[in-house]
C-alpha positions as CSV (number, residue, x, y, z in Angstrom):
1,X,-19.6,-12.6,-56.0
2,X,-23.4,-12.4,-56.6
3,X,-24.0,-13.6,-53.1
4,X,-21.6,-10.5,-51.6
5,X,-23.6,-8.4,-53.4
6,X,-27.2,-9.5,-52.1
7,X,-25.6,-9.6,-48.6
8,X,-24.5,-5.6,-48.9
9,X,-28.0,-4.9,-50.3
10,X,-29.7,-6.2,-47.3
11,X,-28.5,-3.5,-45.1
12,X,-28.4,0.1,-45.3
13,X,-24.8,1.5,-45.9
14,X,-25.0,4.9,-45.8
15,X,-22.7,6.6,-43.0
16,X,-21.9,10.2,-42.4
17,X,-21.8,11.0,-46.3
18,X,-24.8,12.5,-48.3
19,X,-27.5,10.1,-49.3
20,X,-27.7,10.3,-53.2
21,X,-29.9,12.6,-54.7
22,X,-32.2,9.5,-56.5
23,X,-33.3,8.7,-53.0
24,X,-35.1,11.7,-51.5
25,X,-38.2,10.6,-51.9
26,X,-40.0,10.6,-48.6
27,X,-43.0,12.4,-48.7
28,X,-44.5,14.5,-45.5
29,X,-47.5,11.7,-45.1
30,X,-44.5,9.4,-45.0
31,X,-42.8,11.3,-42.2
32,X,-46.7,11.6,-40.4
33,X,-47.6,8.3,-40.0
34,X,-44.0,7.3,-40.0
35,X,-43.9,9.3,-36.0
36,X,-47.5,8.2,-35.5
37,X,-46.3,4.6,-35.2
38,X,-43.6,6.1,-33.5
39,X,-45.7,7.6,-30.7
40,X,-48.2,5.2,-28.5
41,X,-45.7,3.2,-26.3
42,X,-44.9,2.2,-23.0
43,X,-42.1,4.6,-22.6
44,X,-44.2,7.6,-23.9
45,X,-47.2,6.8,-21.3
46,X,-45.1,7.3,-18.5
47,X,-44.6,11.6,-17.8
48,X,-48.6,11.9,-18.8
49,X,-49.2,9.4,-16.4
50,X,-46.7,10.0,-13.7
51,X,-48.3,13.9,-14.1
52,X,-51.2,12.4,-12.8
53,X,-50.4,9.8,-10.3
54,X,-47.1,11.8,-8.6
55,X,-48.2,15.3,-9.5
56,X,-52.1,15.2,-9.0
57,X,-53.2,16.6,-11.8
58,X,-56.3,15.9,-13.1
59,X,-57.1,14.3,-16.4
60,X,-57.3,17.5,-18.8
61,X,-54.6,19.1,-16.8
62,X,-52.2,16.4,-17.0
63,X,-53.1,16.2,-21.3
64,X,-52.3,19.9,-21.6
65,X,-49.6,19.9,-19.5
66,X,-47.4,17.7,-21.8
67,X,-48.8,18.4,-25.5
68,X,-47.8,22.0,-24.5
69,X,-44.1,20.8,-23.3
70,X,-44.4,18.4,-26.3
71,X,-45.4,20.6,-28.9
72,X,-42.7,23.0,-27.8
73,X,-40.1,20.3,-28.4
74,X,-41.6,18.6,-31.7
75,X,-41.6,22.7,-33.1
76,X,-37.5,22.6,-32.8
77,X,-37.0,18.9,-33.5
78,X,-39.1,19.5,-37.0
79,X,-36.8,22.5,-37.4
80,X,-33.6,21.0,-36.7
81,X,-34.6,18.4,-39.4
82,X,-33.3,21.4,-42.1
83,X,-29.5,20.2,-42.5
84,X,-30.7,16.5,-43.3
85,X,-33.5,17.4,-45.8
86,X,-31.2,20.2,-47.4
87,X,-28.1,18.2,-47.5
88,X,-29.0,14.2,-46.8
89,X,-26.6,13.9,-43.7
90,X,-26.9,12.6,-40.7
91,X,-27.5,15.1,-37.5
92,X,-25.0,14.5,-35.7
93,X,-22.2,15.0,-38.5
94,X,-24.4,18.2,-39.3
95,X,-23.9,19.2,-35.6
96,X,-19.7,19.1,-36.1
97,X,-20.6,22.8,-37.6
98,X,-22.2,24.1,-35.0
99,X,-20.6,23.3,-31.8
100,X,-17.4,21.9,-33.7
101,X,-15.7,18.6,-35.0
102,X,-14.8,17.6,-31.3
103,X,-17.4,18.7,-29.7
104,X,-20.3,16.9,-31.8
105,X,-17.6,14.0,-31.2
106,X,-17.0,13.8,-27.8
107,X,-19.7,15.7,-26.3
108,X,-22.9,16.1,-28.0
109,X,-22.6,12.2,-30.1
110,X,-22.2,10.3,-26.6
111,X,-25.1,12.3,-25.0
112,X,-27.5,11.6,-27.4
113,X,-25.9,8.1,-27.8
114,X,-27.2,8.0,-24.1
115,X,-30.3,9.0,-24.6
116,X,-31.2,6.5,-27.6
117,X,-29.7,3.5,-25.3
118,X,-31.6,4.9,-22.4
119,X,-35.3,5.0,-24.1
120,X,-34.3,1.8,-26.1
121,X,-34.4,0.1,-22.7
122,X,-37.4,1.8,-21.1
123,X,-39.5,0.4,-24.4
124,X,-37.5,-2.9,-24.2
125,X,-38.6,-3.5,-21.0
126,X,-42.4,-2.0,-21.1
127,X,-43.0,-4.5,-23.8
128,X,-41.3,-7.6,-21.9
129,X,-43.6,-7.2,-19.2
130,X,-46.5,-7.4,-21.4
131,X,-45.5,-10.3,-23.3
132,X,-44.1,-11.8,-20.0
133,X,-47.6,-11.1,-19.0
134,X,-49.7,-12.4,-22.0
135,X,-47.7,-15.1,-22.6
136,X,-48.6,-16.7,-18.8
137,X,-52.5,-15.9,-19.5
138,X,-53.1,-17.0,-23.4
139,X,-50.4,-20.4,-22.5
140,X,-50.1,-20.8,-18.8
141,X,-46.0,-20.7,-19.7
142,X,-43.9,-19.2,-17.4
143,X,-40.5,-17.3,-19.6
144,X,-38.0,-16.0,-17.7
145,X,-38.3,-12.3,-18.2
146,X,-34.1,-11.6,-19.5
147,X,-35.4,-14.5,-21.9
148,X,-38.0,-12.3,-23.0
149,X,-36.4,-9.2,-22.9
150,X,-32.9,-10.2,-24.6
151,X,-34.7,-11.6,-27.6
152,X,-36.6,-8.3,-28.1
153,X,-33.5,-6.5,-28.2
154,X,-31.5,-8.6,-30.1
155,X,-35.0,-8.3,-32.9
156,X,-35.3,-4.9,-33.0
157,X,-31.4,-3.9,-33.3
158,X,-31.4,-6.3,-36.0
159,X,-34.2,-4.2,-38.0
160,X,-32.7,-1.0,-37.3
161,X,-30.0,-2.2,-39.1
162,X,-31.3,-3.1,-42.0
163,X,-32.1,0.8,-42.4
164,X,-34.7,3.9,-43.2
165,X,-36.0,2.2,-45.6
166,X,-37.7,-1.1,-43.7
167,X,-38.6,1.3,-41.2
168,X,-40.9,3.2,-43.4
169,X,-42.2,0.0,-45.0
170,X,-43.0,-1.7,-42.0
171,X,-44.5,1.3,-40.4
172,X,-47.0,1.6,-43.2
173,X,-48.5,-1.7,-42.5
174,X,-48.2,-1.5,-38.8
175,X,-50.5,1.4,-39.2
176,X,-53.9,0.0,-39.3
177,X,-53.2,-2.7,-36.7
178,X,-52.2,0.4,-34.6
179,X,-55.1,2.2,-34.7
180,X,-57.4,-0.3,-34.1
181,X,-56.0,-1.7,-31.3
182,X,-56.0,1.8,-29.8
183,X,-59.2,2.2,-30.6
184,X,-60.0,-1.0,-28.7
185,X,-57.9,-0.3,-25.8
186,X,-59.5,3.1,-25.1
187,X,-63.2,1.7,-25.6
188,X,-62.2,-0.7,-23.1
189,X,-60.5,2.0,-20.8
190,X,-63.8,3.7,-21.1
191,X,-66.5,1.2,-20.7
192,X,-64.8,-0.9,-18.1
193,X,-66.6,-0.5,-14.6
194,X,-64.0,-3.5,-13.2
195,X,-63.6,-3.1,-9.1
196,X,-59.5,-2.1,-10.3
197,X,-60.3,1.5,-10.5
198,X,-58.3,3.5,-8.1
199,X,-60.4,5.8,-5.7
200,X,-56.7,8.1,-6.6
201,X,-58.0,11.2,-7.2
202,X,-56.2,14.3,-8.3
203,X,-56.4,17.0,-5.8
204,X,-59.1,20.1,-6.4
205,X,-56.5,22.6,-6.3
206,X,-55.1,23.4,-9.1
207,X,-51.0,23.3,-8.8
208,X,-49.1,25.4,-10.8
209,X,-45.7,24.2,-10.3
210,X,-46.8,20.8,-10.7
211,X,-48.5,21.7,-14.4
212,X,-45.4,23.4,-15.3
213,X,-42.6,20.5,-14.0
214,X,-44.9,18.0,-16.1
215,X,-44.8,20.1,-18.9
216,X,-41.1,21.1,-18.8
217,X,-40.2,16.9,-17.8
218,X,-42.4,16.3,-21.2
219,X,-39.9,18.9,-23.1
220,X,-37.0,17.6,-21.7
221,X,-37.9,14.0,-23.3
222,X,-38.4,15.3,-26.5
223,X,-36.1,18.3,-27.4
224,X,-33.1,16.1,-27.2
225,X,-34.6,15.2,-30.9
226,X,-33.1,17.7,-32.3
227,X,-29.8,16.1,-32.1
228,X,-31.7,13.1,-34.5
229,X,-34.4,14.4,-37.0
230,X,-31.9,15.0,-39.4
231,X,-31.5,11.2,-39.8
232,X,-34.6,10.2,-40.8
233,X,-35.0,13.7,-42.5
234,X,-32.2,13.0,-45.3
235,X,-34.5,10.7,-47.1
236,X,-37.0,13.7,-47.7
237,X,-38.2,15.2,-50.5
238,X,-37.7,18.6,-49.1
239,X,-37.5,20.6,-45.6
240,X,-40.5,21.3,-45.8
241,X,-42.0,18.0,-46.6
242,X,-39.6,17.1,-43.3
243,X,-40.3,19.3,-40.9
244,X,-44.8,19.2,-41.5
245,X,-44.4,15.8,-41.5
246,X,-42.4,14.8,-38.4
247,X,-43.9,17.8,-36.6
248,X,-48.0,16.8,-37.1
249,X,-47.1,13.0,-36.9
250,X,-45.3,13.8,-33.8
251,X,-48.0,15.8,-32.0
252,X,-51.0,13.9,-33.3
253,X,-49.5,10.5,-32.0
254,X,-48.4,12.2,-28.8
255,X,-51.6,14.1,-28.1
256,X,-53.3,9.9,-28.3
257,X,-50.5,8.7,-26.0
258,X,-51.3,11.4,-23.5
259,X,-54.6,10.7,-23.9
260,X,-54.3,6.9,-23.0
261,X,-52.0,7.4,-20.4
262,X,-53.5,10.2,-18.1
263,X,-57.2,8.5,-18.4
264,X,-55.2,5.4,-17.5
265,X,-53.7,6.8,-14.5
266,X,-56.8,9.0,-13.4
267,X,-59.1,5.3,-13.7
268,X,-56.8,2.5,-13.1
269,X,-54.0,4.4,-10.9
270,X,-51.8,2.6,-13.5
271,X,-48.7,3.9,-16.1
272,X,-49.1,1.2,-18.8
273,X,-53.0,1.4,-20.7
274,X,-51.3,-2.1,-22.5
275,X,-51.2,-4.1,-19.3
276,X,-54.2,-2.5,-18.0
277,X,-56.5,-2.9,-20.5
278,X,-55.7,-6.8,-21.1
279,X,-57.2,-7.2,-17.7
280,X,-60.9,-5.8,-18.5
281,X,-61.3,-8.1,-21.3
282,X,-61.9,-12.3,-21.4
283,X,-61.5,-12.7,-25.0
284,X,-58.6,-14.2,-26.5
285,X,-58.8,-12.6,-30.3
286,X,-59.2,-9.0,-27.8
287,X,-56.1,-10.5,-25.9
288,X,-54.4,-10.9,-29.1
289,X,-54.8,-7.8,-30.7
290,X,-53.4,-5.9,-27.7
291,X,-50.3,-7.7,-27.4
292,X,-49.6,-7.4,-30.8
293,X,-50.5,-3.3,-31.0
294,X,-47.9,-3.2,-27.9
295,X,-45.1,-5.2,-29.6
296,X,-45.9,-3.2,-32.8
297,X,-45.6,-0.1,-31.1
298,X,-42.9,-1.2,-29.1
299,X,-41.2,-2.8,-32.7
300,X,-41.3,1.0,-34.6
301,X,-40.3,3.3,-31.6
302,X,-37.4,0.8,-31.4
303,X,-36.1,0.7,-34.8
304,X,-36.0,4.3,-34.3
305,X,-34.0,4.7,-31.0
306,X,-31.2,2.3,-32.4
307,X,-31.5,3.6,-36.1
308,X,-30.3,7.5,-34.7
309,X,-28.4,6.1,-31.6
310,X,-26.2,4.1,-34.0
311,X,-25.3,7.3,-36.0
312,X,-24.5,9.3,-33.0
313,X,-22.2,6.6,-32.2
314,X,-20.9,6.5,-35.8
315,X,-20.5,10.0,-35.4
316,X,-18.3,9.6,-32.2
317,X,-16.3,6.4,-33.3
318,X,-16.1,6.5,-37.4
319,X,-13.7,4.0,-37.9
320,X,-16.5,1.7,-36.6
321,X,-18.8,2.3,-40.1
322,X,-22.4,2.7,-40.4
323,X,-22.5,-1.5,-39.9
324,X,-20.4,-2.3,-37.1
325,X,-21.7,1.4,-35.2
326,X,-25.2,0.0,-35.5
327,X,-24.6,-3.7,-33.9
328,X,-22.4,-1.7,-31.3
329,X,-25.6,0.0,-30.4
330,X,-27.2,-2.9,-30.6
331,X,-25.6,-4.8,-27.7
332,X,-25.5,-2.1,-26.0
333,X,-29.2,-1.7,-26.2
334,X,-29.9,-5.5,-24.8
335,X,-27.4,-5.0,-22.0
336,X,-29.0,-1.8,-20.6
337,X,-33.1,-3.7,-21.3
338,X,-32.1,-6.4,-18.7
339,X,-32.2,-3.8,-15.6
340,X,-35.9,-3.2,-15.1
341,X,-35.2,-0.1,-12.4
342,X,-34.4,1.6,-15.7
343,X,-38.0,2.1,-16.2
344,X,-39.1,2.2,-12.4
345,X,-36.8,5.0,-11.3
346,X,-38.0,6.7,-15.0
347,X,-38.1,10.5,-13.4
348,X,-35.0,10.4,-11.8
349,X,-32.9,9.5,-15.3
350,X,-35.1,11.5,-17.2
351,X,-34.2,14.6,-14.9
352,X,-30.8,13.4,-14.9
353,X,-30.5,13.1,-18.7
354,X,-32.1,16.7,-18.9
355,X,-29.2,18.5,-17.3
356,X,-26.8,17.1,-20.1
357,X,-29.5,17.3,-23.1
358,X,-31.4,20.5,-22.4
359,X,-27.9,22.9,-22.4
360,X,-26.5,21.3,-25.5
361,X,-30.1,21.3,-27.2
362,X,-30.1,25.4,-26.6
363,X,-27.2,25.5,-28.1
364,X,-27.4,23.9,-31.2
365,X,-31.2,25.3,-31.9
366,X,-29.8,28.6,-30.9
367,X,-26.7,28.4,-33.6
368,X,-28.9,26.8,-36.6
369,X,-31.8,29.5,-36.0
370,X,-29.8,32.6,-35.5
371,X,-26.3,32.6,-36.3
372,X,-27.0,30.3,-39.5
373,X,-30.2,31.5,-40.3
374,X,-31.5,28.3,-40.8
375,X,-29.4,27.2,-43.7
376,X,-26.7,24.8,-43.3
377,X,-24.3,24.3,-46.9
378,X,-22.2,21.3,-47.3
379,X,-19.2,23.7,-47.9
380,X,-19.6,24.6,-44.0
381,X,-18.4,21.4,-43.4
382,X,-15.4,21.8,-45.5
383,X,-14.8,24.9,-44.5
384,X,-15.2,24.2,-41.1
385,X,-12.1,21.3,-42.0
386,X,-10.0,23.6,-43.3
387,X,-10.6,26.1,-40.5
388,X,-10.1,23.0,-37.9
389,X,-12.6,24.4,-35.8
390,X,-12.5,21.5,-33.2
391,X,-14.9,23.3,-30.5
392,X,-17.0,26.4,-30.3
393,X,-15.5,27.6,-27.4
394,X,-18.9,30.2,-26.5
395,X,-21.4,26.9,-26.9
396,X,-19.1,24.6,-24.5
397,X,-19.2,27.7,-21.9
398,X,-23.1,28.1,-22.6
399,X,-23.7,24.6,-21.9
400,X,-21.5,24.2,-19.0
401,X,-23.1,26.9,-17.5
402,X,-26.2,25.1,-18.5
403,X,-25.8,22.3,-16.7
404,X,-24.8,23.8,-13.5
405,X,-27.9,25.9,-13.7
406,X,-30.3,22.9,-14.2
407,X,-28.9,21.1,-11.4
408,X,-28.9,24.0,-9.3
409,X,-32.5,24.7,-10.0
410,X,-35.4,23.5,-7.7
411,X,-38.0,20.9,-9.4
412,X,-41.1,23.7,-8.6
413,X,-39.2,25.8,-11.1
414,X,-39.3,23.7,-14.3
415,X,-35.7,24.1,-14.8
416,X,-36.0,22.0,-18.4
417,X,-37.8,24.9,-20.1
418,X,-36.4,27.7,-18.0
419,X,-32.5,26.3,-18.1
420,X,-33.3,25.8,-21.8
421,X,-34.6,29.8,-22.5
422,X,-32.0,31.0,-19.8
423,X,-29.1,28.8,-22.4
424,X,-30.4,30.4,-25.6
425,X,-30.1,33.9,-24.2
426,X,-26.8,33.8,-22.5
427,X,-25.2,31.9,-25.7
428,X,-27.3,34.1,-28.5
429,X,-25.7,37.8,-26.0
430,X,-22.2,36.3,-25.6
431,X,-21.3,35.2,-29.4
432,X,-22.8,38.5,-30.6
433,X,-20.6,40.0,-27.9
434,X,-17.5,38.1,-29.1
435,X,-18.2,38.8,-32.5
436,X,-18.4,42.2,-32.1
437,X,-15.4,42.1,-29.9
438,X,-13.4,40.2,-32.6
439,X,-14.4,42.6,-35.3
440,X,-13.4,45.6,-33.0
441,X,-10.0,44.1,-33.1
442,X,-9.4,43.5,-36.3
443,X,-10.1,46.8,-37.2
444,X,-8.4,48.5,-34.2
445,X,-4.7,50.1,-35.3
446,X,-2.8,48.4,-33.2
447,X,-4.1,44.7,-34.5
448,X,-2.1,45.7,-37.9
């Protein structure tokens, strides 16, 4: 019996109910250098860096470009934290209120399910090419890379499972390792006058569309957060220790990753500052302490991606439980990081995922913000139950509607921002208009 009870200790338990009141004690620092950690990865290099190297911006053009489409995202993402810090449940069980119980089910759980697997992958496979890659130069050992990538997986599923709680521990210490090696990295970005530097250079016109696709491709990374903050948020010790905390720890630690990446791409014509700056440097202690910032990096985004993607999958399939849903993830996650295209065809699927995420994102910032003022009550819920409100049939139009739009759209037109705006009007005009419609008919003469 005393050994069952050590086992169930190791991992976290807690599912789609409330988290007990004795554990909100997450503090906004926490949250900061919690999404700090989070932020300097190979996956996050790529839109700063693909802004320079397939848009042609320049250095500073590329930077603004996507802390302003970041920024825009981490404001809602921080926002939609609310329902977690105010009621300690999960987002995606929050979400059943808004767009309904079968509609956070079946359509709004699998997409962001999706999305987790899909960036799990990309920062899977950034960091197997780098240990791949340091691995042959430190040892002169040749792994195969599935080798590699499979036990990554399998390491960082494993963690996630454990629960919030590891994460925030390990991320404390990973911290100063972190930093330094960032500091390292971009001194060697900097200094380095090795014959690799691209002659790429970024045209001298200044393209607008190309600033604005960068910086709308950025938003549509992010903004699909919202359908997650609430997970890590239902440790806090309030909203607002939630939302200031994931929202400066998520632009400070973006605004270094864009940093790093565009200088990367403007010098080195390059999407990964890891890779490239173990190639300026001889020393093996310089060596070492880049691989290990990379797997670090790589290690807390991780933890993160299949710590939410296993609640939206809870969320969809609750029979599974907060244990099996999370090594269900899991294997999905290692299947998916053995196909490297994953990360070289990284626009397309971003684009791609945008026309589910952006919609459905509208949506459900547009419901929390303006139809429920910002508050969200347990009794919703039950109410909600009661009601069995299964879909919100003006949402599943809105975001229907959505998605034909963004596919419709032309790249030059942003459509992750603009199908995003154009969604949160045209859902925000139609509920009032069905409300007051509804209303008008209860009170007309003939509805008695």
């Amino acid at each position: 019996m005393e050994k069952e009870i050590k086992k169930q200790d190791i991992f976290e338990r807690f599912g789609l109910e409330p988290v007990p009141a004795e554990l909100l004690t997450t503090s906004w620092f926490e949250y900061f250098y919690i999404q700090v950690a989070f932020s300097v990865n190979a996956g996050n290099f790529l839109v700063p860096a693909l802004a320079v190297l397939e848009g042609g911006l320049t250095f500073s053009q590329a930077v603004l470009s996507t802390v302003l489409g970041a920024i825009f995202a981490f404001f809602f993402v921080s926002w939609l934290s609310f329902p977690g810090a105010t009621n300690g449940i999960p987002a995606q069980y929050a979400i059943r209120s808004i767009i309904g119980m079968k509609g956070a089910q079946y359509i709004s759980s699998p997409i962001r399910t999706l999305t987790s697997l899909y960036w799990f992958s990309v920062q899977t496979i950034g960091g197997t090419y780098l240990v791949k890659e340091m691995v042959e130069r430190l040892f002169q050992i040749s792994i195969p890379f599935y080798l590699i990538s499979f036990l990554l997986a399998a390491t960082m599923s494993i963690l996630a499972l454990v629960g919030f709680d590891l994460i925030k521990k390990l991320t404390r210490y990973f911290i100063p390792i972190l930093l330094l090696g960032q500091i390292t990295i971009f001194y060697l970005l900097v200094t380095s006058a090795s014959p690799v530097i691209s002659t790429m250079h970024a045209s001298n016109a200044f393209s607008v569309s190309s600033f604005i696709f960068f910086s709308g491709l950025t938003f549509v990374q992010y903004v699909s957060g919202v359908s997650a903050s609430s997970d890590m948020a239902r440790f806090s010790k309030s909203k607002k220790h939630s939302f200031w905390g994931i929202f400066t720890g998520n632009v400070t630690g973006f605004t270094l990753t864009a940093i790093l990446a565009a200088f990367t791409a403007t010098r080195f014509h390059d999407v990964n500052p890891f890779v490239v700056s173990t190639t300026l440097t001889n020393s093996y202690s310089i060596l070492l302490l880049i691989s290990v910032t990379a797997i670090i990096s790589m290690l807390s985004i991780n933890m993160n991606n299949a710590y939410t993607g296993g609640f939206s999958l809870l969320n969809s399939i609750p029979r599974l439980g907060r244990i099996k849903s999370a090594i269900t993830f899991g294997v999905l996650g290692i299947t998916l990081s053995c196909f490297p295209t994953i990360v070289t065809e990284a626009k397309q699927y971003i684009t791609l995922l945008g026309g589910f995420i952006i919609p459905l994102s509208a949506v459900i910032v547009t419901e929390f913000i303006i139809f429920k003022k910002s508050k969200m009550d347990i009794t919703d819920l039950e109410t909600m139950y009661k009601e069995n409100f299964n879909f919100n049939k003006q949402a599943m139009i809105a975001i229907i509607l959505g998605m034909i739009l963004y596919f419709l759209l032309e790249e030059a037109y942003s459509p992750g921002i603009l199908v995003f705006m154009i969604t949160s009007v045209f859902y925000t005009l139609y509920k009032y208009a069905s409300i007051k419609f509804i209303t008008k008919k209860q009170k007309s003469p003939l509805s008695m």
